[in-house]
C-alpha positions in Angstrom: 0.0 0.0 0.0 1.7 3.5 -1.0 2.1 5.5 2.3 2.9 2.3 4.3 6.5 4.5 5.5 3.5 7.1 7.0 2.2 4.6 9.5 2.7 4.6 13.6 0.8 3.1 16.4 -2.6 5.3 16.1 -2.6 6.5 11.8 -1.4 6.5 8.5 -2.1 9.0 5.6 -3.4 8.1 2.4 -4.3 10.5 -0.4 -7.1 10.2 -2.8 -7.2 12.7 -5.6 -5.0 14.7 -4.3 -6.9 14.9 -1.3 -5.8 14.0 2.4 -7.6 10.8 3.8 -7.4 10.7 7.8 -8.5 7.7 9.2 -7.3 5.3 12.0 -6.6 1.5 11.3 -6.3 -1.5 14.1 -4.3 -4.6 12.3 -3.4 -7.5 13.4 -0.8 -9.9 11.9 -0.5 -14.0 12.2 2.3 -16.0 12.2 2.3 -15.9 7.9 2.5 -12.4 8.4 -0.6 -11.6 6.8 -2.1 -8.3 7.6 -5.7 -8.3 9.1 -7.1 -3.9 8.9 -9.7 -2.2 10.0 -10.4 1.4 9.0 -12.5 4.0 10.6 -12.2 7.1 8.2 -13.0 10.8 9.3 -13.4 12.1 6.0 -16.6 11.7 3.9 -15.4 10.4 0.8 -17.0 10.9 -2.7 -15.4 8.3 -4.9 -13.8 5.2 -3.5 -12.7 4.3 -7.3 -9.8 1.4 -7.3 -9.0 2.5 -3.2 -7.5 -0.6 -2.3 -6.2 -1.8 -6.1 -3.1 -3.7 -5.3 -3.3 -4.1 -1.9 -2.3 -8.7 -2.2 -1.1 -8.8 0.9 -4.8 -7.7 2.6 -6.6 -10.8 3.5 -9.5 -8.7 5.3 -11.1 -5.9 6.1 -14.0 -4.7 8.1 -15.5 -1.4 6.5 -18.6 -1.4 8.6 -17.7 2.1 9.7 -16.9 3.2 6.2 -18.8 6.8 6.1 -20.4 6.4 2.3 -23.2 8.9 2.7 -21.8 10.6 -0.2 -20.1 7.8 -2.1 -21.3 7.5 -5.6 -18.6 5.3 -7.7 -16.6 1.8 -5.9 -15.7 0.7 -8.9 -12.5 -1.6 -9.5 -12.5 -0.8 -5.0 -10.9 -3.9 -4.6 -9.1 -5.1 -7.7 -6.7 -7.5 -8.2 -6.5 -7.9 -4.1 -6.2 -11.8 -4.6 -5.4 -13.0 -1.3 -8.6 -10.7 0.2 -10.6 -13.5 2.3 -13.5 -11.6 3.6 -14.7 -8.0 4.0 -16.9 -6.5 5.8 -19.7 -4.3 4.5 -21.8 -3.6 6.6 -22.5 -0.1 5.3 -24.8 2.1 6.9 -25.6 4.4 3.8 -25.6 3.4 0.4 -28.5 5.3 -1.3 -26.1 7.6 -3.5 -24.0 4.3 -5.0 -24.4 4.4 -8.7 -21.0 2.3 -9.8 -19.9 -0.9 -8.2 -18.3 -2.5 -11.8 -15.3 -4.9 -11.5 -15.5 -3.9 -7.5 -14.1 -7.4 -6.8 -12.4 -8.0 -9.9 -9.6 -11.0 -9.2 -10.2 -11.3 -5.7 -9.5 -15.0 -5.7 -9.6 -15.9 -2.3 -12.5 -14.1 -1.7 -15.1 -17.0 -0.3 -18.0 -15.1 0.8 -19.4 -11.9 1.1 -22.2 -10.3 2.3 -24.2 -6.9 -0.2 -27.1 -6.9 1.6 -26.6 -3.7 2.8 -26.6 -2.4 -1.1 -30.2 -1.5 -2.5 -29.3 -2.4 -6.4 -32.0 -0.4 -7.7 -29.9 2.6 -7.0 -26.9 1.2 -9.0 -26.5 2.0 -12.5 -23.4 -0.1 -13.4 -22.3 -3.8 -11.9 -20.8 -5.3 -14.8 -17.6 -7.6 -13.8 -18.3 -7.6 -10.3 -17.5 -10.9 -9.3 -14.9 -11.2 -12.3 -12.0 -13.7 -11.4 -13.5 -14.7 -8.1 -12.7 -18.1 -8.5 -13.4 -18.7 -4.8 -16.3 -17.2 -4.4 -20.0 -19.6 -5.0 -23.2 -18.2 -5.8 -24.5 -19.8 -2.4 -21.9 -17.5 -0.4 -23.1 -14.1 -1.9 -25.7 -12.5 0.6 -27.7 -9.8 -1.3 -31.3 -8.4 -1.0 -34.1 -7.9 -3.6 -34.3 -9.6 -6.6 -32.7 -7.3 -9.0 -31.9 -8.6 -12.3 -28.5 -6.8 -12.8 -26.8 -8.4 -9.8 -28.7 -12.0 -10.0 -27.0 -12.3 -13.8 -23.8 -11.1 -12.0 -24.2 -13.7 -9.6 -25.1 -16.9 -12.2 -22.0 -16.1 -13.4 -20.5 -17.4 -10.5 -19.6 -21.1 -10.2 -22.0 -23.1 -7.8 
């Protein structure tokens, strides 16, 4: 993760379009040395566009106090974190989230995850979410209503 030279015991600073992102972060690493994060951000973010792209060595994260009041785009949030195990989202507030395409794109390790918290009538693009997600079964996807976008995104998964 660029920045990684910023952290100490209680922060690290990441910037995001050229904007400052405070937040705090709890890890905790096992004996593989595998990083477990948490993240409590300050900032109300906008667009969380490719955030974490990159980040292999992440094998979770809990982002149920991820402010995304105003959070319109997630797209490609996630990409090519292929050791990412599980994630939290647990999001509070996800009315304004139009774009969540390729959000998960090569996550391979990824075995289950819960959208529920995502009203899909709201969202305008999906495409490639799960793409690559070799891990990941259609059984293991938690999601509410019935909306056809994210069902075909889902069949695409392997059962």
């Amino acid at each position: 993760m660029e920045g990684k030279d910023n952290i100490n015991e209680n922060n690290i600073d990441i910037y995001i379009n050229d904007n400052k992102i405070k937040f705090d972060y709890k890890y905790k690493s096992n004996e593989r040395g595998d990083i477990k994060v948490k993240f409590i951000f300050r900032n109300l973010l906008t667009i969380t566009y490719q955030m974490f792209r990159d980040c292999k060595s992440l094998i979770s994260i809990d982002l149920s106090s991820f402010d995304t009041t105003n959070v319109s785009n997630m797209g490609f949030m996630f990409m090519e974190c292929s050791f990412l195990e599980s994630i939290d989202l647990s999001l509070h507030n996800t009315t304004n989230i139009k774009d969540i395409s390729s959000m998960f794109w090569r996550c391979s390790s990824l075995r289950s995850i819960d959208l529920s918290s995502f009203n899909p009538a709201n969202i305008n693009s999906m495409v490639c979410l799960f793409y690559k997600c070799s891990s990941l079964k259609k059984e293991n996807v938690k999601f509410k209503n019935s909306d056809k976008k994210l069902i075909s995104e889902i069949n695409q998964l392997s059962n």
